[in-house]
Structure formats: C-alpha cells, structure tokens
N, C-alpha and C positions, 0 to 999 in steps of 0.2 A: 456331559457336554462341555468341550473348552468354550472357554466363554475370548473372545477380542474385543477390548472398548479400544474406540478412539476419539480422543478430544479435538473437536476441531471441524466441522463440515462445510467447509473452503474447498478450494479448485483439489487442493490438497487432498486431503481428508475423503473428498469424494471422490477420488479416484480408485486412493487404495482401497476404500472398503468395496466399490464395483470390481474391482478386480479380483480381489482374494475372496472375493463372495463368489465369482465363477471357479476360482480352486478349491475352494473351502467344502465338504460336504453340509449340507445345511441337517443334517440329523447329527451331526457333529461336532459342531459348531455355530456359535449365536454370534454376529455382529452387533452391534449397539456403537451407534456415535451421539455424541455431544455436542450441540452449542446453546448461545444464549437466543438464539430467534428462526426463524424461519426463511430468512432473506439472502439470499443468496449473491452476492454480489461481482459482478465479473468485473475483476480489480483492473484488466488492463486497459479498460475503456474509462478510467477515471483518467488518466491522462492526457486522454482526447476530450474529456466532456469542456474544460473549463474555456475551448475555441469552438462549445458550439456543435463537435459534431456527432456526441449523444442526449438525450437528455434521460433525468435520474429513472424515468420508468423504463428506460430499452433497457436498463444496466442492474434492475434486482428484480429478479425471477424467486419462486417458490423453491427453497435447499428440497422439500421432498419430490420435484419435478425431475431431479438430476439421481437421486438414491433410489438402487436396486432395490425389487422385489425383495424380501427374507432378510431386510437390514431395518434395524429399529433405531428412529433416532428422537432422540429425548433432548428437550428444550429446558436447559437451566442456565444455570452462572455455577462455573465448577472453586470449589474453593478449596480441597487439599488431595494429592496425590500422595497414598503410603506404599512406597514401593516394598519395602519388606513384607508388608501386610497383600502388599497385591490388592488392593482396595483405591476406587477415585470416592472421595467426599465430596456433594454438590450443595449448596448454599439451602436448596429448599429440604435439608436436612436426610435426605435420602443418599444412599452407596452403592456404589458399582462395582462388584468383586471382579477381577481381569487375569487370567493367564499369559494373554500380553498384551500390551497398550500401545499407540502410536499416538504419539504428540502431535497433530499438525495445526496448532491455534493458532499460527501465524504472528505478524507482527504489529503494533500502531504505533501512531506517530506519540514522541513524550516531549511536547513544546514546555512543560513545567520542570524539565532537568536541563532546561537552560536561560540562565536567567532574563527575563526582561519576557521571552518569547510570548509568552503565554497572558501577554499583560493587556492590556486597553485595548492595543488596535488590532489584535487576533481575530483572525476572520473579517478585520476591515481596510486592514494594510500590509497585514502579518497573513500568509496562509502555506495551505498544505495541499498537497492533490492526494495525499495516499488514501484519504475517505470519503466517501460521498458526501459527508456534511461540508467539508474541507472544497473538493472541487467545485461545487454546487458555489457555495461564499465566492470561491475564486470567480468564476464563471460568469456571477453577476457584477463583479466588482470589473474586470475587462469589459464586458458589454458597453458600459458608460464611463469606463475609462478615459481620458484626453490626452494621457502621456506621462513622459517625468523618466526616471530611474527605477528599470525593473532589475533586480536583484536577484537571480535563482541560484539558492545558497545551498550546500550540502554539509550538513553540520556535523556528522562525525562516518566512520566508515566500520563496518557493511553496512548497504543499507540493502531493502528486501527486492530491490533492483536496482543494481548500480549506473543503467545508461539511462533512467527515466531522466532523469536533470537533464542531459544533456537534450534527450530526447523534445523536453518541453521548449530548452532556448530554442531549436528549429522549428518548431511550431509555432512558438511568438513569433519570432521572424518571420514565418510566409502568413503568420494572421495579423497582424501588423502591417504588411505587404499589403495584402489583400485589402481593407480597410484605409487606403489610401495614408497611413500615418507611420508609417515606418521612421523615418525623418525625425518623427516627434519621441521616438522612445531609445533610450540607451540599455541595452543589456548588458549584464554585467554576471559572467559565470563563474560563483568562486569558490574553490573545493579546498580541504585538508591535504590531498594530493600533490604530487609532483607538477601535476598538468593533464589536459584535462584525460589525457590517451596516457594511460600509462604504460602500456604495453607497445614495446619499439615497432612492431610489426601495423597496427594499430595507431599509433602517433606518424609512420613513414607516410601512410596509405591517408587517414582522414586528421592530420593534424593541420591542415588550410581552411577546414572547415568553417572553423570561428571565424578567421580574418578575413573571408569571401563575405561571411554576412554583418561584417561591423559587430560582432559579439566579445567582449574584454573578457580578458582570463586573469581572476587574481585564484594565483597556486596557491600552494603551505598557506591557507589562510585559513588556522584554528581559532573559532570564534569562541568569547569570551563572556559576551554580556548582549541582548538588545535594549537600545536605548529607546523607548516607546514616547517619549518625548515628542507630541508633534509640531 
C-alpha cells in the first residue's frame, strides 16, 4: 500500500486529503495528516472577530468534523522531514514513512524577527489578527478603546493574504463610524510597497478609497525597530 502523509490539517491540508481520498483507492492507498491539536480554525473570520462580528467559539470547530472517512489524522508537534529517507520525524519520537508528502502547515505571525515587536506592550498596544489569541487581545483592547493613532502596518511582503490590512483599515473605519467616534481616531496604513494598489488596473479602479474615508498612506515604509517605549 502507498502510503500519503500530509503535514498540516488547515483549510489547506483538509481539502487535499478529502479530495484525493475520493481518487485514491483506499485498498491502495493510506492517507494520514498531521497536526499539533484538534482545533480547527477558520482563519478568515479572524479578521472580522476583532469588530465584534464573531466570537472565538463560532470560529474553532473539531479538525476531525471536516476529515473524510479512511483518513487518519495523528495529533503531534512534527520535528524533522528526511526527504531522501522518505520518512516525517515527530517530536513524541514516532515516524511517518511517505511515498508522497504535502506540506500545507501554513503560516504565523514572527513579531520576535523584528525588533522591539514582541516586547512589553504586545498584545496591549502591539497586536496581530492572523491568530486567535492575537484577534481575541485586539478585540478587547478596541471594545474600550477611546481613540489616538491607529497604525495598521505591514512589515515585510508576502504575507498569507495580502488585502487583509487593507481589508481591516475599512472595517475600522465603518466600526469606528458606527460607534459614534470616527473623529477621534486617525488611521494610518503603511506598507513596504509602492501604495497601497499596486496593480495599475487596481490602483485606477479603488485608489480614492483611502482618501473618501480620511485613511493616510505611508508607501516604501521599511520598518526597522519598535520603539515600546510608552
């Protein structure tokens, strides 16, 4: 029997292995996926959570809720891939022999490769939407917010969706709106980027966007250090 592992059982990961488990003969083939938990999390609703219009139980459901019948999926921390060997090494000392493998582990956020990020006010001044712990901090920290200078920065490029930034200045802006305090907060969106459309078709079509809702664009602005200094 071929054997298929895939690391990874995200949106990703559970697609392919439901798919090629209906091409796959299952007397001829074993699927097996890998992660570190059982939690499934629907990444695009993190975006929205931090205005309110999920909260963290609608957004992580059971990974074996979404995996097909005749697919095994094993709960570790994976620690070395020998492609030569055709072998995954997982931390609780156990191996996965593979005929072929599919990467889909995805991405997180690394506020500690850049400096200052990850320092004092992380999670209290400083945040991230890409994970639940990240929107969740954000989420309460706007709730009782009063105002000031909000900052949605994009620190270096790809990132695992490139229009979420943008996506969140307009959501501050109509939840801000909405909240009677628009007035009281300046947004300021600033990318490594040319601006913030970089694509001419793209920039022709929704480049007034920013300036209809009072949102500042600082371009080519390769960050350097955070100053956590409050």
């Amino acid at each position: 029997m071929k054997k298929l592992v895939i690391l990874g059982a995200g949106t990703a990961g559970t697609m392919a292995a439901n798919k090629l488990r209906k091409k796959l003969s299952k007397s001829e083939w074993s699927i097996t996926m890998v992660d570190l938990d059982n939690k499934h999390i629907y990444q695009p609703g993190l975006l929205l959570m931090p205005f309110g219009v999920y909260q963290p139980e609608e957004l992580v459901k059971s990974r074996k809720r979404y995996i097909a019948s005749g697919i095994e999926l094993i709960l570790a921390e994976i620690d070395l891939v020998d492609p030569e060997a055709k072998k995954v090494s997982l931390k609780n000392g156990s191996t996965l022999d593979y005929d072929y493998l599919i990467i889909a582990s995805g991405t997180s956020p690394r506020p500690d490769q850049t400096p200052g990020m990850d320092g004092e006010l992380w999670n209290d001044k400083v945040f991230e939407f890409f994970t639940l712990e990240g929107a969740t901090a954000l989420r309460d920290k706007l709730r009782t917010w009063e105002g000031g200078k909000l900052v949605v920065h994009v620190t270096e490029m790809p990132i695992k969706c490139p229009v979420a930034p943008l996506e969140f200045c307009f959501l501050a802006d109509a939840f801000f709106e909405k909240k009677g305090m628009r007035d009281k907060v300046e947004i300021t969106y600033a990318t490594p980027l040319e601006g913030a459309f970089t694509k001419p078709v793209a920039s022709a079509a929704l480049g007034n966007m920013l300036d209809e809702r009072k949102i500042n664009l600082e371009a080519d602005f390769m960050i350097e250090s955070v100053d956590n200094e409050d």
